[in-house]
C-alpha positions as CSV (number, residue, x, y, z in Angstrom):
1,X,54.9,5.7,30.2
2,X,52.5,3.2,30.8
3,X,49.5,2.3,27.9
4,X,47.0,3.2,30.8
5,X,48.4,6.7,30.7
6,X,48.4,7.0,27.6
7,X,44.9,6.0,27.3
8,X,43.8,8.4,29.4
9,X,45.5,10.9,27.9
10,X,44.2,10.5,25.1
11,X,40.0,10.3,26.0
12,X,41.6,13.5,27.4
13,X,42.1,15.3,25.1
14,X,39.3,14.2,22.8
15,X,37.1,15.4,25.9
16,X,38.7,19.1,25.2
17,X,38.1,19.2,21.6
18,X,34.7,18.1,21.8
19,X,33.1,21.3,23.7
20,X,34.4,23.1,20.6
21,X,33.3,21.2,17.8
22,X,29.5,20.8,19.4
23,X,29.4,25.0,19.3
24,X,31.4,25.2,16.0
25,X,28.0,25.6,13.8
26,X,27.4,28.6,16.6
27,X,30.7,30.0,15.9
28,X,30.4,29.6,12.4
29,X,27.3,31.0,12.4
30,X,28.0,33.8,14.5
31,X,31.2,34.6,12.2
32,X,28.6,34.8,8.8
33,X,26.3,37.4,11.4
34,X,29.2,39.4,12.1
35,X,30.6,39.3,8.3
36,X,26.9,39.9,7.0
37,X,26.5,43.3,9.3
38,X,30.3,45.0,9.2
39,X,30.5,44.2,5.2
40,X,28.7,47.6,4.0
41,X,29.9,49.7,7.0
42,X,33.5,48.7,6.3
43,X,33.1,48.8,2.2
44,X,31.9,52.1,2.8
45,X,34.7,53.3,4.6
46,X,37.4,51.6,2.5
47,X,35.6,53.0,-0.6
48,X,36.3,56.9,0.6
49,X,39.8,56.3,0.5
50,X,39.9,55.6,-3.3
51,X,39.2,57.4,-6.3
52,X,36.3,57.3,-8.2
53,X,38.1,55.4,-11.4
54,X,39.3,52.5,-8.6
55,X,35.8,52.6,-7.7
56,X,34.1,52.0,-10.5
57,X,37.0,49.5,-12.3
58,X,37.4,47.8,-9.0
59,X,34.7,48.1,-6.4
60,X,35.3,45.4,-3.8
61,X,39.0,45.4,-4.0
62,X,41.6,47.1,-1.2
63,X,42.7,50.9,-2.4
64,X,46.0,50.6,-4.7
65,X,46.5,54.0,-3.0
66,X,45.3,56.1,-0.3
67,X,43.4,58.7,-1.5
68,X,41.9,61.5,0.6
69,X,40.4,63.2,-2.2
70,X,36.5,62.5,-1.3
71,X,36.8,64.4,2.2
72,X,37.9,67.2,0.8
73,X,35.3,67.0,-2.0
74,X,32.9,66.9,0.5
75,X,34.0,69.4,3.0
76,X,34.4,72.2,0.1
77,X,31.1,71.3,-1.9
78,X,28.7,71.2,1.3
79,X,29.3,72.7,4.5
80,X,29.2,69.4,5.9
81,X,31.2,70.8,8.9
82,X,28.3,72.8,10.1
83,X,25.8,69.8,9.7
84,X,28.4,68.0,12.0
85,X,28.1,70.7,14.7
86,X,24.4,71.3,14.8
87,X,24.2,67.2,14.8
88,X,26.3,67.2,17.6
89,X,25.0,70.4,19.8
90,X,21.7,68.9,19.1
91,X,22.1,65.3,20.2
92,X,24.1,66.4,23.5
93,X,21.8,69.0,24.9
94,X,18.9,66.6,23.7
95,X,20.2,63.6,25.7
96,X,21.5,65.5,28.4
97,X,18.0,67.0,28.8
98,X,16.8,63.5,28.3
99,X,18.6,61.5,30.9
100,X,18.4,63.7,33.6
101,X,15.0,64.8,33.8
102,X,13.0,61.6,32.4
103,X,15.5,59.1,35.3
104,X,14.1,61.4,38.1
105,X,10.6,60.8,36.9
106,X,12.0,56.5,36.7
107,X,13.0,57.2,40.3
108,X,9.8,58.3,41.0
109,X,7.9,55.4,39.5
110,X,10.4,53.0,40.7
111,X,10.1,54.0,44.9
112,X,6.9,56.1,45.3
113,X,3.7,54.7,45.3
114,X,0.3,56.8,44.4
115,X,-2.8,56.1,42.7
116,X,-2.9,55.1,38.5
117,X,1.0,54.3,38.8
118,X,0.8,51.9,36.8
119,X,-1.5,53.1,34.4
120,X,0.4,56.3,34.0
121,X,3.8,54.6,33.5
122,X,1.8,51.7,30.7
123,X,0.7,55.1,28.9
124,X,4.4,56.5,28.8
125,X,5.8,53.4,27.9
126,X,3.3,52.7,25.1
127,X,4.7,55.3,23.5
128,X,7.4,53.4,22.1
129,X,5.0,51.5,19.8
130,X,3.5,54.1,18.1
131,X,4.8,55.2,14.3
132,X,6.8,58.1,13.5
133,X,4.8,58.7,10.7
134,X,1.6,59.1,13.1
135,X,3.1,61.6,15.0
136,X,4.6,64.2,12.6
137,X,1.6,66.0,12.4
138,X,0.6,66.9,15.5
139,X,4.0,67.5,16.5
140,X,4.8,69.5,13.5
141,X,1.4,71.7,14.7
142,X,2.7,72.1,18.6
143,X,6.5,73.3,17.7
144,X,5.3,75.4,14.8
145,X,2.8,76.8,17.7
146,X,5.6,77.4,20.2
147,X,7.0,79.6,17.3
148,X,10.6,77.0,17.6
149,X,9.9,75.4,14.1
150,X,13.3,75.5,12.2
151,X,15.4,75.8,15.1
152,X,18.1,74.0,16.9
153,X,15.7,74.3,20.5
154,X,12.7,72.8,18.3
155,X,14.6,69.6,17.1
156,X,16.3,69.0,20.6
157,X,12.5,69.7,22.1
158,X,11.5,67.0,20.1
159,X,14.4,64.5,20.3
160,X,13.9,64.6,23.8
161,X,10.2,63.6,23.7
162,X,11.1,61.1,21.8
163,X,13.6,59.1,23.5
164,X,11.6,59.4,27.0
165,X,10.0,55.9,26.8
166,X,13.1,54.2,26.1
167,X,14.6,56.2,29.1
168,X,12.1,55.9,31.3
169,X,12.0,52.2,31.2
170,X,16.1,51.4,31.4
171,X,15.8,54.2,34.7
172,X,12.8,52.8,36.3
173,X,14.5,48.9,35.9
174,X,17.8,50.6,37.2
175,X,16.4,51.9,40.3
176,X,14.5,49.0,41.0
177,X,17.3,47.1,41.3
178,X,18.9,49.7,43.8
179,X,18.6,48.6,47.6
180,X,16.5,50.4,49.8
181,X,18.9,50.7,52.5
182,X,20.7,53.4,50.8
183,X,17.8,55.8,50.6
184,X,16.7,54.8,54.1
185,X,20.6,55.8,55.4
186,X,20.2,58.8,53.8
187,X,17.0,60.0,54.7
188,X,18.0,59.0,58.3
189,X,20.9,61.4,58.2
190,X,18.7,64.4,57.3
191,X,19.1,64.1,53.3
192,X,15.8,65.2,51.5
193,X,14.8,63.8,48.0
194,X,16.6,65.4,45.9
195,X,20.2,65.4,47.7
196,X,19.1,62.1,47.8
197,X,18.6,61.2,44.3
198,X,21.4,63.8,43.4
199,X,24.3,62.1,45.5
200,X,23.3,58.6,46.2
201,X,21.3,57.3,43.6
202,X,22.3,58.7,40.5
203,X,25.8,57.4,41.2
204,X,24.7,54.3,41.8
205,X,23.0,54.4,38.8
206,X,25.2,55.3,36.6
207,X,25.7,52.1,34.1
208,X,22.1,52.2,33.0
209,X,22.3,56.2,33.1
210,X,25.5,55.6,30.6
211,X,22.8,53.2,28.8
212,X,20.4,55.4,28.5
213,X,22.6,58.2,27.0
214,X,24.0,56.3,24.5
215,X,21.1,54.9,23.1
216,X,19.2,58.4,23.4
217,X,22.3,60.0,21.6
218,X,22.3,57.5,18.4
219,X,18.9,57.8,18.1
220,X,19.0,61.9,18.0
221,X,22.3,61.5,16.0
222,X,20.7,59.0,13.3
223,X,17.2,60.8,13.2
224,X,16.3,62.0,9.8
225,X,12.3,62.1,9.7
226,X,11.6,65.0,11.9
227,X,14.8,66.7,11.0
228,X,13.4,67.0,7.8
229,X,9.7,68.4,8.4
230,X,10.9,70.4,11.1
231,X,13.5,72.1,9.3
232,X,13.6,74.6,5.9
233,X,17.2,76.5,6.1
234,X,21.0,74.9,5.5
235,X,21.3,76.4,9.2
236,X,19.8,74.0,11.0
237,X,20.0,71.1,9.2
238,X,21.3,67.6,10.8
239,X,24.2,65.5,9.4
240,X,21.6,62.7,8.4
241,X,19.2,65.0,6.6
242,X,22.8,67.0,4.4
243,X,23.1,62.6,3.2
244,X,20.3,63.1,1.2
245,X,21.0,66.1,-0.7
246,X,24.8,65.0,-1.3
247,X,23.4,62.1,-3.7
248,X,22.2,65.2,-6.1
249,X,25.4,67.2,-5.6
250,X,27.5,63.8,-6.0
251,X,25.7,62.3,-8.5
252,X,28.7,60.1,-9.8
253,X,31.3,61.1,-7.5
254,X,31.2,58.4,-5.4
255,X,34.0,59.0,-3.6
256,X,32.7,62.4,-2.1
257,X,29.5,60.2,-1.4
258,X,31.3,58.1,0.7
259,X,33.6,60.1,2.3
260,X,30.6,61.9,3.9
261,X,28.7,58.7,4.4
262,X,31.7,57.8,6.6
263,X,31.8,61.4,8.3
264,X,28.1,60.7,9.3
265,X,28.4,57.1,10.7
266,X,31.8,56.9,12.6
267,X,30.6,58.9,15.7
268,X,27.8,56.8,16.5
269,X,29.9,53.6,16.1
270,X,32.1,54.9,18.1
271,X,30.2,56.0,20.9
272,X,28.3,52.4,20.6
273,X,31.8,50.5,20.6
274,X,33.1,52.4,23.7
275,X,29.2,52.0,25.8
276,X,28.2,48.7,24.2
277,X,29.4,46.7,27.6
278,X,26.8,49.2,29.8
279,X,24.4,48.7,27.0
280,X,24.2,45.3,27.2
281,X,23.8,45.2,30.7
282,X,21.0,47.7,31.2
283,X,18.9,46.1,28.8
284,X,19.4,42.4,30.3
285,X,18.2,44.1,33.9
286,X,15.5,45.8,31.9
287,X,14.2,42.6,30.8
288,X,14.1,40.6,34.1
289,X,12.8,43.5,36.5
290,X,11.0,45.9,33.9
């Protein structure tokens, strides 16, 4: 082997490393981002496998043992289970209800064209600025009106108002970015709007449709405001709002405390981790055609 070769070899190779240690700050930083947000989450969950002595002597450290002592703390102490299902029966109907009706109103505002279009749509959109705290009162006075207030139909009424402006701006980028041709071939064949919108376009649609569901189901899972106004009886209450009154009923068992922390937040990670690719993507075409 020649001492060109070798030469060349060599600029080689320091040409490789240096891409990586030019973005090594970003990945470093990135790493401390990462570290910074999963920290509490996975304390939390590593905390409701101990017992309350390992907690307090120890509170950072691994579990000596497994321990699943909190959950059943919790499930025998609060009917945690039955928060769980009204969470879930609430957040599904909610974002089913959500989806399907506010995307066919997107469609609407993405392909049809009629007077104050856009003056309509900048009201429904402008609804994402305004404060929870601003609306509580009228909408407390409306669903106490409809005679729904403490009820499962009141809280999914409202969750689904509520998540319509995120909705109806992931839809109406979505469709925008749908060719026309495909409508046209359909309405050439006979199809009216809505086998149209039905069979073609919703399944065309269908990343930022899984986009929209998931972030319209975290946000009805994680609510707590309205659950709480809204609601007077252990019946109807939401696994957010039962968090608050386990800190009374687990004043020092922190165990218990944990375990249903951990009860409360697993679903929505999960749902995020198993959606976050469609996520991403719907809101990156929101940005450039919204």
């Amino acid at each position: 082997m020649t001492q060109k070769t070798i030469d060349k070899r060599r600029d080689s190779g320091l040409r490789d490393t240096r891409p990586f240690i030019a973005k090594l700050p970003a990945y470093l930083y990135m790493l401390l981002c990462a570290l910074v947000a999963l920290f509490p989450i996975l304390w939390v969950i590593m905390s409701s496998f101990k017992t309350n002595a390992q907690i307090l002597s120890s509170a950072i450290t691994l579990p000596t043992k497994i321990s699943f002592e909190g959950y059943r703390m919790a499930l025998q102490v609060s009917p945690i289970l039955r928060y769980f299902f009204n969470s879930v029966l609430i957040a599904l109907i909610s974002t089913f209800l959500n989806v399907f009706l506010v995307s066919m109103a997107a469609y609407v505002f993405a392909r049809t064209r009629f007077k104050l279009r856009g003056a309509l749509f900048s009201i429904l959109a402008m609804a994402m600025v305004i404060p929870m705290t601003a609306l509580m009162q009228p909408v407390y006075q409306v669903i106490t009106s409809l005679g729904i207030s403490d009820s499962l139909p009141g809280l999914i009424l409202v969750y689904m108002a509520l998540n319509m402006p995120l909705t109806l701006l992931i839809m109406r980028a979505t469709f925008a970015g749908v060719p026309k041709s495909l409508e046209e071939a359909a309405y050439i064949d006979g199809a009216g709007f809505m086998y149209t919108y039905l069979t073609v376009m919703l399944p065309v649609a269908k990343g930022g449709l899984a986009s929209a569901a998931v972030l319209a189901f975290l946000n009805s899972w994680n609510e707590f405001t309205f659950a709480l106004v809204l609601t007077k009886s252990a019946n109807v209450r939401t696994l957010p709002l039962s968090l608050s009154y386990f800190t009374s009923q687990f004043s020092f068992n922190y165990t218990a405390l944990f375990a249903a922390i951990t009860m409360a937040v697993l679903p929505s990670i999960l749902v995020f981790a198993l959606f976050q690719e469609q996520v991403s993507q719907s809101l990156v075409v929101g940005a450039v055609k919204g």
